[in-house]
N, C-alpha and C positions, 0 to 999 in steps of 0.2 A: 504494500500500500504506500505509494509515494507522498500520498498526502500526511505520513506521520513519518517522513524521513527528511532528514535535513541536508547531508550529506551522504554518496559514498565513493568511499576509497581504497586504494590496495595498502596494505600495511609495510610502509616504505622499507621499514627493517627487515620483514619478511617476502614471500613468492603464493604464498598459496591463504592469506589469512585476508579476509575484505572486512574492513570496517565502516560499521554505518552510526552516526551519529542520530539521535532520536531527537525529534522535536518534544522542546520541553512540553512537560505536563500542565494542564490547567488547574487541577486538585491539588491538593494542600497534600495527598497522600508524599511521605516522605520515599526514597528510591532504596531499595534495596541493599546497597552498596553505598557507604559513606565518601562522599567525596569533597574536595575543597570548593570554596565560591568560585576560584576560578578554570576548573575541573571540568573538562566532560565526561560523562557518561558513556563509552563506546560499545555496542554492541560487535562481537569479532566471529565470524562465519570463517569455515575454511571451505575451498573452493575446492578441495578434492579431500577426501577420507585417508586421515594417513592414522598410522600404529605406531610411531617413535623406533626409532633403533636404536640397539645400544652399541656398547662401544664394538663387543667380539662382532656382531654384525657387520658395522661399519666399518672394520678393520676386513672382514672377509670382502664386503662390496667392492673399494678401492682394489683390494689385490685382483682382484677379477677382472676389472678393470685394468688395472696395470698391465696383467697378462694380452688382455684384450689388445691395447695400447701397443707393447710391444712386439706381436704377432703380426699385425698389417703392418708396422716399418717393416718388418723382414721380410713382408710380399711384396711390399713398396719398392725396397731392396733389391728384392731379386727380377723385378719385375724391368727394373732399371739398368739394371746388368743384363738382359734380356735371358735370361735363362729360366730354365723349367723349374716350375714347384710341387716339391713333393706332396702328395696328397695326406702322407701321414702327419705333415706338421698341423691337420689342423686336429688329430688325435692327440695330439703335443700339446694343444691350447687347451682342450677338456680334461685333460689330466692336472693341467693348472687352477682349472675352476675347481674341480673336485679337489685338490688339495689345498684350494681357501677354504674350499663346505668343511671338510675334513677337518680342519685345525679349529675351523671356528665350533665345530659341534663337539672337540673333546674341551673347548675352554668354558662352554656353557656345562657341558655335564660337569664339570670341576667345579662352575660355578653355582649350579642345581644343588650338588654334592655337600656344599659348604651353607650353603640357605639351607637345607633341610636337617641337616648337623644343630644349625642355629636355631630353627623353628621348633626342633624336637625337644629343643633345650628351654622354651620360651613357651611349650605345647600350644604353637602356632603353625597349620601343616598348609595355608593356604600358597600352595604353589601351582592349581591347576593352572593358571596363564603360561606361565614357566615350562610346563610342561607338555602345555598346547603346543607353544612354538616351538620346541627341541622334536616333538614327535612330525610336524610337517618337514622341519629341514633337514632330520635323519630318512624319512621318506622321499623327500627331493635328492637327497644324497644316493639313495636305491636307485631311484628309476635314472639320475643321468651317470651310474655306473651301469646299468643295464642297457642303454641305450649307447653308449660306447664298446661296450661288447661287440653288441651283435649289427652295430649302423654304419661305426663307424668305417676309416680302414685301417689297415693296421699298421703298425710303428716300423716292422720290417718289409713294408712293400716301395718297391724299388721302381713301380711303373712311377711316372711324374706326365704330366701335362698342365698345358696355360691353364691350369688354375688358379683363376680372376681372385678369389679370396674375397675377405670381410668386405670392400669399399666395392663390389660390382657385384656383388653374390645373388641378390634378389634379383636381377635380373639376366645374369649371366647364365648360358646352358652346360650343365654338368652331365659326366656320366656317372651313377653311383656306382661305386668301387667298396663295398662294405666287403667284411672276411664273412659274411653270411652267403655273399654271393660267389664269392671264385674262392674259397678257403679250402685246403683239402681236409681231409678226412681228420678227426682227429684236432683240427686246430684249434677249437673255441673249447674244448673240455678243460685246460686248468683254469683259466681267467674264465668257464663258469663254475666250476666248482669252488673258486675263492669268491665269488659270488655270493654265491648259495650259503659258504661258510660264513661270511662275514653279514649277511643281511636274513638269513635265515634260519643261523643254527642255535641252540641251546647252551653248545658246549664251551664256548667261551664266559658264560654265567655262572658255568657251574663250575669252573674250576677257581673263580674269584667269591664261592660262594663258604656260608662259615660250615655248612653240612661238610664240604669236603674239607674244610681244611680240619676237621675235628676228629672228620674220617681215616683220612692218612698220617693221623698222632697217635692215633690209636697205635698199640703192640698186636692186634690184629685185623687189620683194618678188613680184611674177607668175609668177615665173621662181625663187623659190626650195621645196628640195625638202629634203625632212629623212627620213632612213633608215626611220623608226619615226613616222610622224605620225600626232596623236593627232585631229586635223580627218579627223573622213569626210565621205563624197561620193561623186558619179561621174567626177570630172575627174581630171587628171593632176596637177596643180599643185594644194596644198593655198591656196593663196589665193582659187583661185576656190570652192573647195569653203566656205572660210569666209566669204563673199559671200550663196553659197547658204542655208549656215546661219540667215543672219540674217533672208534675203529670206524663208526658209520658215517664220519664226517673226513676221512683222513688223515689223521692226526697221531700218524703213529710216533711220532717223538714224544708225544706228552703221553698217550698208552703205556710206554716201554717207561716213562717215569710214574705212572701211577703201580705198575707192576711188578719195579722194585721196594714199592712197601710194602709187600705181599711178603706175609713169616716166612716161608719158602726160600722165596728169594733173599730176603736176608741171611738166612741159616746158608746159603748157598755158596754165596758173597762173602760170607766170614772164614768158610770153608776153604773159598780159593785164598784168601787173602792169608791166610795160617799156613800154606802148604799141604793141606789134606787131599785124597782125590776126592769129585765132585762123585757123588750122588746121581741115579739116572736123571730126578727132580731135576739137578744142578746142572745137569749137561740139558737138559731140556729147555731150560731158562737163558743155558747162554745160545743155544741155536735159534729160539726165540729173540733172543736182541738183535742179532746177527738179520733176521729175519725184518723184523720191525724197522731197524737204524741202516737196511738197504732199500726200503722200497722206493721203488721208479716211478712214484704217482705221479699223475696230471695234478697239477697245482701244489706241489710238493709236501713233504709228509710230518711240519709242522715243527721244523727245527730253528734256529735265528739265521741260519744262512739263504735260506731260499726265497722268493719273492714273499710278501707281504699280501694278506687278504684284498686288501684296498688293490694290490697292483700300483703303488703310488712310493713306494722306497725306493724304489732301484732309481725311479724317475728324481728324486728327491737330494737319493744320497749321491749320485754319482761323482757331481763336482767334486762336493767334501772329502768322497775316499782319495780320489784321483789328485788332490790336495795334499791330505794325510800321506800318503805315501812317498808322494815327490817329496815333501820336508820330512819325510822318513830316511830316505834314500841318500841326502845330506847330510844325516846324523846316524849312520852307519846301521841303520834298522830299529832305531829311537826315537819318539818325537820329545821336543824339549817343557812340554807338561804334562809329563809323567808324574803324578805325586805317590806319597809315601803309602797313602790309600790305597793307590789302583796295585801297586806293587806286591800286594799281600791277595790278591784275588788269586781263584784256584785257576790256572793257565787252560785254556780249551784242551781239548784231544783232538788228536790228527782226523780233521774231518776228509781225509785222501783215503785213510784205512780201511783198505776193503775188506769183508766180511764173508761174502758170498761170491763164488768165482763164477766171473761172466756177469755183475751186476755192480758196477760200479756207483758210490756213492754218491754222484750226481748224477744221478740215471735220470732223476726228476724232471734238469734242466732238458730233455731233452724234448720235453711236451711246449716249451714256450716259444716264442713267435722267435728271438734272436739267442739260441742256447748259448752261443760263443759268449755272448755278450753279458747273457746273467752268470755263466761261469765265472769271468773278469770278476763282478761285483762280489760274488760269494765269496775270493780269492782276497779280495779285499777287504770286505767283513773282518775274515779271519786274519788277516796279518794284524787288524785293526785289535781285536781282541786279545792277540799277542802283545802288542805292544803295551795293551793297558795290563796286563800281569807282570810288566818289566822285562819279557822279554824279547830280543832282536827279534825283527821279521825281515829274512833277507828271500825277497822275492824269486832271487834264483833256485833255492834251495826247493819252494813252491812247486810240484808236478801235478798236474791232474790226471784223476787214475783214467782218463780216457779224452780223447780228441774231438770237441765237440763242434757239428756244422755251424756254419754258421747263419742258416738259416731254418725254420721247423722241418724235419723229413720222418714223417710217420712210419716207414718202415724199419728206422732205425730205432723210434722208440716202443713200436709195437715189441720190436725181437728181444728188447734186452728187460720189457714188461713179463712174455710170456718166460725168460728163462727164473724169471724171480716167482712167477706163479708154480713154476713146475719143481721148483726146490721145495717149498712150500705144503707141495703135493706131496714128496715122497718123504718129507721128514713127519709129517702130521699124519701119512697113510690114508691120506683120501683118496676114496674111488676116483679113477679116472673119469673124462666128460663120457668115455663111450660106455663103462659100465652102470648099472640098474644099482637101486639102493638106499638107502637114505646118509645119514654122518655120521654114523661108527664107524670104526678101526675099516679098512679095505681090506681084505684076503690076508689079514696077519701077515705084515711084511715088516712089521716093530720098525715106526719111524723114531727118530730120537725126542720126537713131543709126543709120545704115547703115557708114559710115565706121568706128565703132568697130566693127560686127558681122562688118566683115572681117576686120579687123583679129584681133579678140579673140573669134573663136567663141563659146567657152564665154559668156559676155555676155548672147548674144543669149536662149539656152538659159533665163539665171537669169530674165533679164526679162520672160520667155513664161510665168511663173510668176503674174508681175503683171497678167494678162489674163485670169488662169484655164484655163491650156491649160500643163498640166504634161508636158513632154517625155518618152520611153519612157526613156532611160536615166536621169533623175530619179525616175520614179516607181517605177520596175523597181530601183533602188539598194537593193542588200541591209542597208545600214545605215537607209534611211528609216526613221520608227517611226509605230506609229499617230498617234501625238499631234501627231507633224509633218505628216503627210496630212491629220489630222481639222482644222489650223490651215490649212494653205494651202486647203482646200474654206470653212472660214468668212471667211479674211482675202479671197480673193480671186474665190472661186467664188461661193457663197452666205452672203456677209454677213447678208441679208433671212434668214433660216432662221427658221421658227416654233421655239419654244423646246421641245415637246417631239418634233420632229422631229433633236433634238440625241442623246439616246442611241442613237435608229435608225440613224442615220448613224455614231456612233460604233461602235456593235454593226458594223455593215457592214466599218468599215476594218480591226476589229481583228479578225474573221471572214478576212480577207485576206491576215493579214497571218502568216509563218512557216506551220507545219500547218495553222494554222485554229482550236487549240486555243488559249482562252484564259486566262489565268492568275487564281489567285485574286482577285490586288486588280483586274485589270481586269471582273471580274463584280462587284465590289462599286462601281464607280465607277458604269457600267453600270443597276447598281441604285438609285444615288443619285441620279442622271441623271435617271431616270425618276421618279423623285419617291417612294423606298421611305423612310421618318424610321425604321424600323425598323431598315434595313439601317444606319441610323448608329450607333446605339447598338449593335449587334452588334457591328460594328466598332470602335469606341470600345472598347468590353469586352475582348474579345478579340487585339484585334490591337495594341491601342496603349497597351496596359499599365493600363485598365481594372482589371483583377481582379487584377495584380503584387502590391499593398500598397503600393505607391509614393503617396505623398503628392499629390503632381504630378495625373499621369494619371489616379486616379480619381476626383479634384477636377472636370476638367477633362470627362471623359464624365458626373457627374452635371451639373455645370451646363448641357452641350450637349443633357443629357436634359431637364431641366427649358424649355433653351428650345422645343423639338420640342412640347412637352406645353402649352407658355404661348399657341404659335402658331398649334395645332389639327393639327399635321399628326401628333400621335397622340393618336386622340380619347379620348377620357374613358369614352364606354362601354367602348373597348376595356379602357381600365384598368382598370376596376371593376369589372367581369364575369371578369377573370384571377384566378384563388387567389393568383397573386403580384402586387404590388403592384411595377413596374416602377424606378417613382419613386422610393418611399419604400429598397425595396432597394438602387438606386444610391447615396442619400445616406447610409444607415448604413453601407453599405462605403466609401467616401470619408470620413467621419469617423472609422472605426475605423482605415484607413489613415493618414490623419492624426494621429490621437492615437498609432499605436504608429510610426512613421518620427520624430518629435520626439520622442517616450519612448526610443527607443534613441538617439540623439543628444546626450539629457538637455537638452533644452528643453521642455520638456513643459509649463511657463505659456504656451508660443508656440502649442502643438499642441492646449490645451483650449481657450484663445480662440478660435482658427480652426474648431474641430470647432464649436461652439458656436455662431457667428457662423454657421456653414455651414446646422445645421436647424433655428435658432431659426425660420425665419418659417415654417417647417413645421411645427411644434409644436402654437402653441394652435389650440382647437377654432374651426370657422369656419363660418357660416351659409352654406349655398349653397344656391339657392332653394327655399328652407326650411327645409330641414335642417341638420341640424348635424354638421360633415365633423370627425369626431378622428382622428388617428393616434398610439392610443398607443404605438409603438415608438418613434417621433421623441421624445417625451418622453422616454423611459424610458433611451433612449441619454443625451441630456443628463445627465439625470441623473445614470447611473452615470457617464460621465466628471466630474463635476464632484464628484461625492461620494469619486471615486478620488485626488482631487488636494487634497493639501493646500500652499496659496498660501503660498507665501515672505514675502509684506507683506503689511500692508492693503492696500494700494494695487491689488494684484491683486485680491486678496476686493471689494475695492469694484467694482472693475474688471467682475467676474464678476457681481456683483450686480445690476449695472446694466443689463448684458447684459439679463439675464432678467427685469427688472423686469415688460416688458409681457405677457411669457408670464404671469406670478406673475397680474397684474393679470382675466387672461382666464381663469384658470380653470386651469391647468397646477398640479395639488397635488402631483405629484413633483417637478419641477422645484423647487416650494415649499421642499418637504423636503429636496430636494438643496442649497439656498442656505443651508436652515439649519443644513446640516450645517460648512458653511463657517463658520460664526459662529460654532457652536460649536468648530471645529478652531481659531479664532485665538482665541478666549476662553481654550481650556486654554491653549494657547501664550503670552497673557502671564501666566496663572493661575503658569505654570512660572516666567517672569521675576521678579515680583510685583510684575508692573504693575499695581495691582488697577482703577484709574479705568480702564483697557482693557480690562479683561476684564468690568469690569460693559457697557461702551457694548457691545460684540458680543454677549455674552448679551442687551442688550434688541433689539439688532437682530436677531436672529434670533428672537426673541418677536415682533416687529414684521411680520417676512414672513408666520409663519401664523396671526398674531391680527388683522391690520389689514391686511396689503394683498391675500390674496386675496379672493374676491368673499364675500361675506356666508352662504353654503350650506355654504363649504369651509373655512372660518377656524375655527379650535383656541383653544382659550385654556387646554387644560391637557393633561399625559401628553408631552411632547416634551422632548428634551433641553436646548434653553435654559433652556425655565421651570423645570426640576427644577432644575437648578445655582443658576439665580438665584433659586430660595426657598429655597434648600438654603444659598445664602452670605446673603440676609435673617437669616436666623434663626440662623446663625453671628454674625454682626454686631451683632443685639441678645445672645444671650447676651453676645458681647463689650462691650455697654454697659451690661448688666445687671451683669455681674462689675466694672467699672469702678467704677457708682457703689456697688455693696457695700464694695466697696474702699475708698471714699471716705470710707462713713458709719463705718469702723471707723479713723479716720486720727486720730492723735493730735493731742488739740488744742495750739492755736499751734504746729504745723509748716505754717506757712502754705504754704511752700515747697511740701511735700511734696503739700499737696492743693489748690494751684492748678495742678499739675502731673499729678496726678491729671484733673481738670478738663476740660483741655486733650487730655489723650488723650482720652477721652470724646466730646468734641465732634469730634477725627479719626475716629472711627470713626464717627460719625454723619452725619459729612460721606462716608465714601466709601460709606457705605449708600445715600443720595441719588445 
């Protein structure tokens, strides 16, 4: 209703906050809000819905950004150099995003961790907001590791072509090149079963949990039993059930440590370590580790040397080791902060030591996309962890028990999977694939784990998992979950799986599994599996705070949109034949989410940089084969956040200028006008001061944006706000030297005084017209 508003305006310190001033009241009633006689009352509206972010958020945004930032110089780069761009780098830019999500989701659980320590202490447990936000950006975090699986292409493909990259992507024609399309057999099974591990599995809860760790102090932990156990299974004794866990997810490093606190095994261990002979038990236990601490799994078998769930260490550590070593290598196999601490640690064991002949102890690496290459880092790892026990790592001395491609070749890692399966076989006595039977002893052929299978049933049961012959009361367990079945069929069944035989099979288990009905996010997995880039950005949108106004999240699904769009696997016809523009939609709702999340938090010079930095390189116009690609909305947002915000310093206004320089330079005349609106907001503002030498340099600077730096069709040199004030103070300035010297000519003579003083003003006002 205009008729009860007096003013409205945009709230010069902020971008997204409109303030309206109320026409005063006629009633005596007093205003709710106490304020002084000369006080208004403002009423403040935000012009877009924002949620605040905090700081780990805002530290994750920027880096994303930064990545982003640094990713199109290098195509800018290469593009300049005229040479070919590999398709993996932009697999190389989503591995950066996901390691901002990454860092920022372990500082909020740290930070969740330490409020509910506090709140428990205070019997205050209101944390559900807290906990709202960490469950959508651990779920953002799933699907754009899921959709770099199976979309993107991979980090060792060696094809390259003119890929146009982030600044022409939306309209430029790609061919998609995902490893779901041309991958062989066998390729996508470790990076998805560290997938599956790390977004799906139990077993990492349950080894940080206080059941186990009360269970492995025990003096027989086999045999211990707890009212309420939070370890499922099919057994009676929750120890072997967490055996099971491990073996069904991979994890045989931390298996072969939970089974050394097995009485047996101690009594076995004290036996070797005395000089005694072993026991058949004892001999069983160590062909059992031998067993466990060789296997060749696809996504490795859960030791510190091999890649990481996330898939995101090797990517992380590499500089740092290749760092560490070089100043290794000048300090004779020392680095020089070594403390008296690290020096007393127990020094690793030869992870070269092979165990089983024909199965060398990186058999694992040979499932990953560049074996050679994680060989390197695990090689590195380990000198790394030598050095911190105090002792030399002299890299020559280093051999690896085997010569690894350097690129994936499935039939090398099938043969030296099945020679570890058939060890396996004949030390545990299981029936072959071709004879009839269930898991007992095969044809009495006393393998050397027959001792323990008497002994320890359940054992036998976990190990028959390792062969790929899943027992009926393990498979039949009402707590199995799809993710654990779909893992034990790729860890031990079919590792070789062609890569889009992986949602068929997943479809299958989860069809299996309860009613048969399956639930929303497992149809979206499902769909991402099968190679839908659609169903990610829906997803993204929707589910994972996408469209909230959260800073964060829509940040985070525009750049996952743009990478989809960069890498062809959403083509370009389809976007430009849609009335809606996919792309361009994403990024104005993520900007305006940004600007108004920092607007109500009152950082808003933090939230126009970031919005700014976010569509600049979507902005100016761009040639794509021929034509000339504008989106003026991308503009036109810039602009109004930038012409809403008025900068606290120069230093900002520079700041912001800079930014835009090369839009300005391309042809962007809003934008133009929007920087010179800034020149002129700090012009008035020292005009206010009477700084006058400040307030002339930003009135020429803002003459200088639309007279000199846009392109020669679009530049002004008259009717805009700078130049009006700065002819408007010209000609202030000469009247003022005009009145000066009339003053002069009428000055009494011999008052020398008085009219060398005259004089002298004169020539100040002629100096600050200059």
């Amino acid at each position: 209703d205009t008729s009860k508003v007096r003013a409205v305006a945009w709230d010069p310190s902020g971008t997204a906050a409109l303030s309206l001033c109320p026409v005063p009241s006629t009633n005596a009633a007093r205003p709710s809000i106490s304020a002084a006689a000369d006080e208004f009352l403002l009423d403040v509206f935000l012009s877009h819905d924002g949620t605040g972010c905090n700081a780990e958020e805002t530290e994750c945004l920027l880096r994303q950004l930064d990545a982003r930032d640094d990713w199109i110089e290098e195509q800018a780069q290469s593009r300049h150099k005229k040479g070919k761009q590999s398709k993996s780098m932009i697999t190389k830019l989503s591995m950066d995003y996901r390691a901002a999500v990454c860092e920022c989701l372990m500082q909020l659980q740290a930070k969740q961790q330490k409020q509910q320590d506090m709140s428990d202490d205070d019997n205050n447990n209101d944390n559900s907001s807290n906990s709202d936000n960490l469950e959508l950006l651990t779920l953002s975090f799933a699907i754009s590791h899921l959709a770099e699986i199976f979309l993107l292409p991979s980090l060792s493909a060696s094809s390259s072509s003119n890929f146009r990259g982030g600044l022409t992507a939306a309209a430029a024609t790609t061919t998609k090149n995902s490893r779901l399309d041309d991958g062989p057999s066998g390729s996508l099974t470790a990076d998805t079963i560290r997938y599956l591990r790390l977004h799906h599995s139990r077993s990492h809860a349950l080894l940080d949990s206080p059941e186990v760790e009360e269970l492995l102090s025990s003096d027989q932990p086999e045999y211990y039993k707890s009212s309420n156990s939070a370890i499922p299974g099919p057994f009676e004794y929750p120890y072997w059930n967490l055996i099971l866990q491990l073996v069904k997810t991979g994890q045989l490093d931390n298996a072969w440590t939970v089974l050394t606190h097995h009485s047996a095994c101690r009594h076995a261990e004290e036996a070797a370590m005395t000089g005694r002979p072993l026991t058949p038990e004892g001999e069983g236990f160590a062909v059992l580790r031998a067993i466990l601490l060789s296997a060749p799994l696809p996504g490795g078998r859960g030791d510190d040397y091999c890649v990481d769930d996330a898939g995101l260490d090797d990517f992380l550590e590499e500089d740092i080791l290749e760092r560490e070593e070089k100043e290794a290598r000048l300090n004779n196999g020392f680095n020089n902060n070594n403390d008296d601490e690290e020096e007393e640690n127990v020094p690793p064991e030869n992870i070269n030591e092979q165990y089983v002949d024909g199965v060398p102890r990186n058999g694992y690496l040979l499932w990953e996309d560049r074996p050679r290459h994680a060989d390197r880092l695990r090689k590195l790892r380990y000198l790394r962890d030598l050095r911190k026990c105090g002792q030399p790592s002299d890299e020559s001395e280093y051999s690896s028990p085997t010569v690894l491609p350097e690129v994936y070749q499935p039939n090398s890692a099938m043969s030296i999977f099945h020679t570890w399966q058939d060890v396996i076989k004949r030390e545990a006595s299981f029936p072959s694939s071709g004879s009839s039977g269930g898991f007992g002893l095969g044809g009495g052929q006393g393998g050397a784990l027959d001792a323990l299978f008497r002994r320890f049933p359940p054992l036998q049961q976990i190990l028959s998992v390792l062969v790929g012959k899943v027992p009926p009361n393990i498979a039949n367990d009402p707590s199995l979950t799809w993710s654990e079945t779909l893992l034990m069929e790729l860890l031990y069944s079919r590792p070789d799986i062609s890569p889009d035989d992986i949602s068929a099979r997943a479809n299958a288990i989860m069809s299996r599994k309860g009613d048969g009905r399956k639930h929303a996010l497992d149809e979206i997995i499902l769909s991402i599996m099968s190679g839908s880039a659609g169903q990610v950005v829906e997803t993204m949108f929707s589910l994972c705070g996408g469209s909230s106004g959260a800073a964060l999240p829509a940040t985070v699904t525009s750049l996952l949109c743009n990478l989809l769009i960069d890498a062809g696997c959403i083509s370009s016809e389809e976007a430009s034949s849609s009335s809606v523009n996919i792309q361009t939609e994403l990024l104005i709702l993520a900007a305006e989410a940004i600007l108004s999340s920092f607007s109500v938090q009152e950082q808003s010079n933090v939230g126009v940089r970031a919005a700014v930095r976010l569509l600049l390189p979507h902005a100016p116009p761009k040639r794509v084969e021929g034509e000339v690609v504008y989106e003026p909305r991308i503009s036109a947002t810039i602009a109004e956040a930038i012409s809403h915000r008025f900068p606290d310093t120069d230093a900002e206004a520079r700041d912001l200028l800079h930014l835009c320089e090369e839009a300005i330079r391309l042809g962007s005349v809003r934008i133009a006008g929007a920087c010179e609106s800034i020149s002129f907001s700090r012009a008035s503002f020292h005009r206010s001061k009477g700084h006058l030498h400040r307030e002339v340099y930003w009135l020429l600077r803002g003459m200088e944006i639309l007279s000199n730096e846009l392109p020669t069709q679009f530049q002004r040199k008259f009717g805009f706000a700078c130049r009006r004030h700065f002819d408007a103070l010209c000609e202030n300035s000469a009247n003022d030297l005009i009145s000066k010297l009339a003053s002069t000519t009428y000055a009494t003579n011999g008052e020398s005084k008085l009219e060398e003083e005259a004089f002298v003003s004169v020539l100040q006002a002629a100096r600050n017209v200059l």
